[in-house]
N, C-alpha and C positions, 0 to 999 in steps of 0.2 A: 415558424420560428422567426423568418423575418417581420412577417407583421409586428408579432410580440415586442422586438427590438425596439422596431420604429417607436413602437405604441408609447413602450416605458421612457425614448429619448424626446416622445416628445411632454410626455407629463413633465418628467426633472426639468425638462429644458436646458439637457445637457446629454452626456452618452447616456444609455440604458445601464441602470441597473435591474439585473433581474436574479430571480431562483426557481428554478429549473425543475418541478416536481416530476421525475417518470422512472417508472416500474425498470427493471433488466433487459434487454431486448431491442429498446426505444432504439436506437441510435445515436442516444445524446452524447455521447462519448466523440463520435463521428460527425455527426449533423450541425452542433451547436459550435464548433469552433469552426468549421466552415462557413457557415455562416456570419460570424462576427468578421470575420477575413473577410468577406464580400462587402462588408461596408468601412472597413476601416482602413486604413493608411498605413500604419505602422503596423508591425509585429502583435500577434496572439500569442499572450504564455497560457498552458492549461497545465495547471498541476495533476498529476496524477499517484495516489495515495501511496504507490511500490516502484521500484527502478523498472523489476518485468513487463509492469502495467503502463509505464511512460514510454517504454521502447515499442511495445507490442502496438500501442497505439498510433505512434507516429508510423509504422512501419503500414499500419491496414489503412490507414486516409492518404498515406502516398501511392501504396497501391491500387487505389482507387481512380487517383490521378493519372495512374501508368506512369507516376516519376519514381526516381530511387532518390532513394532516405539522404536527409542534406541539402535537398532543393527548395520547393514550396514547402516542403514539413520538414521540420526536424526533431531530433530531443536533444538534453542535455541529462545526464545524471552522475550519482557518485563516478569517480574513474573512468566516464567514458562519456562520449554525447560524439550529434551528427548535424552540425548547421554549416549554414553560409551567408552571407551578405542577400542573399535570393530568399532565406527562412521567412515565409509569412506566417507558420504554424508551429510553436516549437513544446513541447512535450517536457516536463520537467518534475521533478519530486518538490512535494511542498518544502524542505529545506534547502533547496536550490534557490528560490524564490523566497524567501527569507533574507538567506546571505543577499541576495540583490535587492533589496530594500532595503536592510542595515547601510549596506554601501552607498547606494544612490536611491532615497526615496521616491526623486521624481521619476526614473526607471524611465528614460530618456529612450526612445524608440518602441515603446511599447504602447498600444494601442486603446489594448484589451487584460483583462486577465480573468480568465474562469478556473475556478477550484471545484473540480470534480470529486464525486464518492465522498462530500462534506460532510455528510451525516458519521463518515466513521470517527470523528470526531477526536483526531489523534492528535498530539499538542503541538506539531509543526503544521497542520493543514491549524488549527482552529487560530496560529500566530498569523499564519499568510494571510487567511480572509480577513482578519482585524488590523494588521496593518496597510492590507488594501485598499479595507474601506476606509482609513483613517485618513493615508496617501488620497484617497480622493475627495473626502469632506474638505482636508486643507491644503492641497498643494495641485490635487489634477482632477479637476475635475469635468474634465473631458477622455478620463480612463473609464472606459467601459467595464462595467465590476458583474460578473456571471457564477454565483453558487448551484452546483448541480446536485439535488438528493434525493434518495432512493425511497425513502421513510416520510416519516410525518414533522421530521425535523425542519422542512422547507418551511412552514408559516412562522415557525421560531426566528429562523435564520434571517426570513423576509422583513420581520418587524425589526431586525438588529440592524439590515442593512437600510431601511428603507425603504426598499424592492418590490418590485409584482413578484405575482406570481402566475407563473405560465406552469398549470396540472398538465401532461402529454397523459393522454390513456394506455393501458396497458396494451401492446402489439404483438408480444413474446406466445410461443405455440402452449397450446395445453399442457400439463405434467402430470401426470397419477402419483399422488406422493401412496405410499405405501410403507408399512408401521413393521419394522422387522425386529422387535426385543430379543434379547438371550432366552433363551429356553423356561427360564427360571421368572421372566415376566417380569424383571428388575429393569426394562430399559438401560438405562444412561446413568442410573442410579448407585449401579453399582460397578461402574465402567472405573474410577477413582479408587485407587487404593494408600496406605503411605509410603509407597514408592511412584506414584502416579499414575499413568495406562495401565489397568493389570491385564494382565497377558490374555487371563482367557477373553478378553473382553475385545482382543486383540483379536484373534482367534476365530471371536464370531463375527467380527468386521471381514473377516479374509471370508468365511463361510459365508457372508451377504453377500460377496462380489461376485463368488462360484454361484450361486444359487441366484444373481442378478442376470448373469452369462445365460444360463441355464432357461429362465424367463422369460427372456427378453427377443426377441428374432435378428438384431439388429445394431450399432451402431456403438463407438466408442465408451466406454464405463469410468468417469471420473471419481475417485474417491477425495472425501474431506478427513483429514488426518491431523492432529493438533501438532504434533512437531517431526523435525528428522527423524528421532530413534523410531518414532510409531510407523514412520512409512519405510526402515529398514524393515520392523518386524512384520509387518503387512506384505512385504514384498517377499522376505522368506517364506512366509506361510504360501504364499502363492506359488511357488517353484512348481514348473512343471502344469504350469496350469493349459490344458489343452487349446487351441485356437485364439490361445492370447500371447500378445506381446506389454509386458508392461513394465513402463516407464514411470518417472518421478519428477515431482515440478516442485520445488522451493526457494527459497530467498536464498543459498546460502552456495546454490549452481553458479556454475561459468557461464556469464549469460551466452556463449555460441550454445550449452548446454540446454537452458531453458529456451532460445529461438529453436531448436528443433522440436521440442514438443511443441509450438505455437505454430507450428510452419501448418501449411493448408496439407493435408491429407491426400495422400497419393489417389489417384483418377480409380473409380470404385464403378464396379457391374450397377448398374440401372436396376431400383426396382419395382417389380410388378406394374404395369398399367393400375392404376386406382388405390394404391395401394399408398397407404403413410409411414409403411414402413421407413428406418434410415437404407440406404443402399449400402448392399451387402459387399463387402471387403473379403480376401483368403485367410487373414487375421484380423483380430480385432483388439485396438488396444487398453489395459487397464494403467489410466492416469494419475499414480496417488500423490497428492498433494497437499500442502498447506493451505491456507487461508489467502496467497498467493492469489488463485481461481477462482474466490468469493468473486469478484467486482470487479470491471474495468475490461478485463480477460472474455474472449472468447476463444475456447479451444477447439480445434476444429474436430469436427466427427462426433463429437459429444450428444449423447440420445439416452444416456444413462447418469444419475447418480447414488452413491453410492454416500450416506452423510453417518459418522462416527457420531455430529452431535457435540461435540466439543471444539475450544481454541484455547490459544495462549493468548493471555491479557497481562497487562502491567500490573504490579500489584507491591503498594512501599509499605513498608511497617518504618513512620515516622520516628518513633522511641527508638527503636534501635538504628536506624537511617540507615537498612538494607532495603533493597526491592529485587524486580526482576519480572520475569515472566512465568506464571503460574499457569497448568489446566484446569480448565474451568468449563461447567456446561456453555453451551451455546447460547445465545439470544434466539429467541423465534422471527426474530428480525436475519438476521442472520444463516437460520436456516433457513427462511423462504427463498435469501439470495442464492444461497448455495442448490437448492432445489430448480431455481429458474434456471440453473448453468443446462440442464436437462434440456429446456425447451426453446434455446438460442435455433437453430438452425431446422427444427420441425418438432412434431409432438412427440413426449419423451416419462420418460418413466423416473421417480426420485423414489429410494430406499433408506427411510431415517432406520437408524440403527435404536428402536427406542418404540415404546408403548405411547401410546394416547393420551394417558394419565400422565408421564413425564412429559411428554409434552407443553401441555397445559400446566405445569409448571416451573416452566422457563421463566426468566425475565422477560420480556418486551423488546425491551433493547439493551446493547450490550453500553456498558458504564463508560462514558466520555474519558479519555486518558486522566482528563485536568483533575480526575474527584480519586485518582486511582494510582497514578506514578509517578517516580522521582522528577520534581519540578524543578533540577538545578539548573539544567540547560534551559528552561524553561522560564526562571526568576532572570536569569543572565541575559537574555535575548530581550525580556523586559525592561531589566535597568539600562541597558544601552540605548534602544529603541526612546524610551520615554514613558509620559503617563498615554496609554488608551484605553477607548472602549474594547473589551472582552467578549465573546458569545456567552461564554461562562465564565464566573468569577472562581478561581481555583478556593479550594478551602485553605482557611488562615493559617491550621495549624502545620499544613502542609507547605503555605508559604513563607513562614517563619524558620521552620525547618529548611529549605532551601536557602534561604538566606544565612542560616549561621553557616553553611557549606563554603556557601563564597566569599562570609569574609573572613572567614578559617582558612580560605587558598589565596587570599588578596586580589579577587577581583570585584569588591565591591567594596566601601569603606564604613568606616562605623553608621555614617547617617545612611547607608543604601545605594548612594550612587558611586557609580563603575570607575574604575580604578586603569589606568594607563593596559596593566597586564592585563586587565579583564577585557578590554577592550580586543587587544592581541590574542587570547582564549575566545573568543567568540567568533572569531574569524575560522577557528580549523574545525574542520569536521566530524569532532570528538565530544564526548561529554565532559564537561570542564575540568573534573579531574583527571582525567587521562589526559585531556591538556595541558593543565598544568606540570604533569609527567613528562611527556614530551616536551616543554618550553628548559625544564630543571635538567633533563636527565640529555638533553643535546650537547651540550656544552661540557660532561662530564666523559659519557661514553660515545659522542662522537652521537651525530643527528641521522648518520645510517642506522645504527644500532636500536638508538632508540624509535625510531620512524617503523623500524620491523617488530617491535616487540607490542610496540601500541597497535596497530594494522592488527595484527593474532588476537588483541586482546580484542578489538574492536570490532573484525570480522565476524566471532566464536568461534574463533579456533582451538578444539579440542586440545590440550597440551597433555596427551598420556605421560604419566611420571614425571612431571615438570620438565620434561625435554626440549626446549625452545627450539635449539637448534634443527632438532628432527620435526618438529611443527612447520618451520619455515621451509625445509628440503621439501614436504610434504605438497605445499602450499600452490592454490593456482594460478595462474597469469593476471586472472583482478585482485589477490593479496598482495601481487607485488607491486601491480598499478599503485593500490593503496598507499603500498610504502612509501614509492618513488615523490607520489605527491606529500606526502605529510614531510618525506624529507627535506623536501623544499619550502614546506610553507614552516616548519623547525627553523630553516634559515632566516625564514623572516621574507621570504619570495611569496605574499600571502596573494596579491591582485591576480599573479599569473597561474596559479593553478584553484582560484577560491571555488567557484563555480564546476568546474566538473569532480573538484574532490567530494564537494556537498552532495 
């Protein structure tokens, strides 16, 4: 890795730019920002694609160090972060590193900036890496600029940035992937109904995990589940499941709640001489998850998985200017990532929920946000920013459509460019109409009131019978973090809390 470095700073004749091509397993998560630390002066940002995924990570290369979190590493993300003036390594979500670019493009004490898991191609990581490299075609170009991707997206990304590329070979243990369909030899095919997961479909995911248990001799069983309701009803159907304890890992936990599933696995019986078995534990636990555990994540104990085959994707219907998050089958991109979760820590066993034939008729990869979701935040963070080069150029009709958005809410003006309020919208860490909500409705019902209704709206907070009130009694210690900050930056107190509310 360091050769590579040298290699690329010394062709530019300036820092290295490079992109990172290596399979799950690599260490590039861990390897590659230490490494830039060892030659550079100032601070490493590494975005990482999920808040779980930036904590998790700062937390395994400090422990490495034998320091605690805050020292040489740290993170920052929405409502919470852990640095200090000592921070050479700091761990952040790509719209962390956004707002601090909009703010200060030359990003004064930063060194470095790598954007990890690039290929997921979600429209705050594809903003961060284009005003990176943009920051350092014209303003630093002594910023060292590092894209890390899992896929074939790296020689794309290389020709955009300029960049080498350094391929790592694959180092991750073997995996038996194994072809589990419904009864009926429908795969994944008929897993979608028009209320979305159908239940039996549900049912034979909970029967994979028994019959994974069952299998298998050995070692933690991670299941891939496309959203919360699906890993409530996965988790009923498991009631009672002998010799397991299982637990739930998604975006939407307190992260003390998700640091416990990430935490290192209690001290486990040794086993057999010769044997590859995982070491046998008194229980064993089943992991159901979100898309969370695709990438970035290692969960420890993991020797199983358990893949549904499906995820939520962004999905706008321009004409009518709704969107949101749809299920959808999986990418085979996608599910190989999810399959390698198996083979992190020894050789391991993967259970697609799905025949051969569905298989093979997967996409390839799963569709870049830019071609797929509401571009408001998206067009806004461009009109402020300026003109730049793009990895992909969004479709017109989509960015048309975002454009009549904002200047229907006045942050952008007739010819395109951004508007005083828009400017103030782009700073909170909302999507511009909910911004705009909170800027209108502070001043009206008081910027507590409004600061908590937005936060519910923003977190997905379930509101049974329109109940606000009972939503917010409800609610846990990071929704109110939320609040506290939007209530502040509602005031217009946007420098002091911009960065960890993003």
């Amino acid at each position: 890795m360091r050769q590579a470095l040298d290699a690329s700073a010394a062709r530019s004749g300036g820092a290295p730019a490079l992109v990172v091509q290596a399979p799950p397993g690599t260490g590039k998560t861990t390897l590659v920002p230490m490494a830039l630390a060892a030659r550079c002066r100032g601070r490493v940002v590494v975005t990482q694609p999920r808040r779980v995924a930036a904590r998790a990570a700062a937390r395994r290369i400090a422990a490495l160090m034998g320091e605690g979190l805050g020292r040489t590493v740290g993170y920052t993300v929405r409502g919470e972060g852990a640095t200090s003036r000592a921070t050479r390594v700091e761990m952040v979500t790509p719209g962390v590193l956004v707002r601090r670019l909009q703010r200060d493009p030359e990003l004064p004490g930063v060194d470095a900036v790598v954007v990890d898991e690039a290929h997921e191609r979600s429209l705050e990581s594809d903003l961060a890496l284009a005003f990176a490299a943009d920051v350092r075609a014209n303003l630093r170009e002594d910023l060292a600029l590092v894209a890390m991707s899992a896929t074939a997206e790296a020689e794309r990304m290389a020709g955009f940035l300029g960049a080498d590329v350094l391929d790592i070979p694959a180092a991750g243990h073997p995996v038996d992937v194994r072809w589990a369909p419904p009864a009926d030899g429908a795969g994944a095919g008929r897993a979608l109904g028009p209320e979305g997961v159908r239940r039996e479909f549900l049912s034979h995911v909970a029967s994979t995990v028994r019959r994974a248990m069952d299998r298998t001799p050995a070692g933690d069983v991670l299941v891939f589940l496309p959203g919360v309701r699906e890993i409530g009803a996965v988790a009923a159907a498991l009631e009672g499941l002998d010799g397991a304890v299982v637990e739930r890992l998604h975006g939407r936990m307190p992260p003390e709640a998700q640091d416990r599933v990430l935490a290192p696995t209690p001290a486990a019986a040794p086993a057999p001489a010769g044997s590859s078995a995982a070491p046998a534990r008194s229980a064993r636990r089943v992991i159901l998850s979100t898309a969370v555990a695709e990438s970035s994540l290692t969960v420890p104990g993991v020797r199983v998985v358990v893949d549904a085959g499906l995820s939520r994707e962004a999905r706008t219907d321009y004409g009518r200017g709704v969107g949101g998050l749809v299920t959808v089958r999986e990418s085979q991109a996608s599910g190989v990532q999810r399959a390698g979760r198996a083979g992190r820590e020894g050789p391991g066993v993967a259970f697609r929920c799905m025949d051969q034939a569905t298989w093979s008729r997967l996409a390839k990869h799963a569709e870049p946000e830019v071609r797929t979701a509401d571009l408001t935040g998206f067009a806004l963070e461009l009109a402020c920013w300026g003109a730049t080069r793009l990895l992909e150029e969004p479709p017109e009709a989509a960015l048309d459509a975002a454009r009549t958005v904002l200047r229907g809410i006045g942050c952008i003006d007739a010819d395109g460019a951004v508007t005083p309020l828009g400017r103030r919208i782009v700073r909170l860490p909302l999507e511009p109409r909910l911004g705009r909500a909170l800027v209108e409705a502070a001043p009206i019902v008081g910027a507590r009131t409004a600061a908590e209704v937005c936060a519910l709206v923003e977190e997905g907070v379930r509101v049974e019978g329109a109940d606000l009130a009972h939503a917010w009694r409800q609610g846990d210690a990071r929704l109110r973090r939320s609040a506290e900050r939007l209530e502040r930056l509602a005031g217009g107190d946007a420098d002091d809390a911009c960065d960890a509310a993003r």
